[in-house]
N, C-alpha and C positions, 0 to 999 in steps of 0.2 A: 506539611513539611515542604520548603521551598526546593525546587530546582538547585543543587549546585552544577559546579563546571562538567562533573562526569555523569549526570542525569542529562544536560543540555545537549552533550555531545552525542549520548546513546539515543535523544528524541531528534537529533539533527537527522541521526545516519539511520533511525527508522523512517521517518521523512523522505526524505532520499530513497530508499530502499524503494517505500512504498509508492511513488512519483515514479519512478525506472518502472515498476513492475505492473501499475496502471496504464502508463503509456504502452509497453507491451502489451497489455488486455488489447485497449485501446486497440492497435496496429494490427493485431489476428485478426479483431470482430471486422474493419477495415477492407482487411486482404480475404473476406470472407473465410477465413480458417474457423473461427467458431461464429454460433448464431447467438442472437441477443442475451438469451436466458442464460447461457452459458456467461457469456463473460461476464454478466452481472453478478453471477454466484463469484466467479474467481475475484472482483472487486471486493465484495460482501467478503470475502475472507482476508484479503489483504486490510480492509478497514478495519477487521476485528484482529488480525495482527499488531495495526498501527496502534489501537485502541489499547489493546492489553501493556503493548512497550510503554505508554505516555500515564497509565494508572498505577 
């Protein structure tokens, strides 16, 4: 089934969501707040967030 305009809009603002909340990963592991393993698990679930909104 295609994409309509309310499918596009809710895969924009998962996108988004998920890009904000990567770059926050991103910024902790950074500022030394977490270590590798950790932030990778918290990516790993934001991906499988992004994953679930876009199937």
């Amino acid at each position: 089934m295609p994409f309509g305009e309310q499918d596009m809009s809710d895969v924009e603002s998962a996108v988004e969501q998920f890009l904000a909340q990567s770059d926050a990963a991103f910024e902790d592991y950074e500022q030394g707040y977490t270590d590798a393993d950790a932030t990778l698990r918290v990516l790993e679930s934001h991906i499988e967030d992004l994953r679930e909104t876009v199937e």
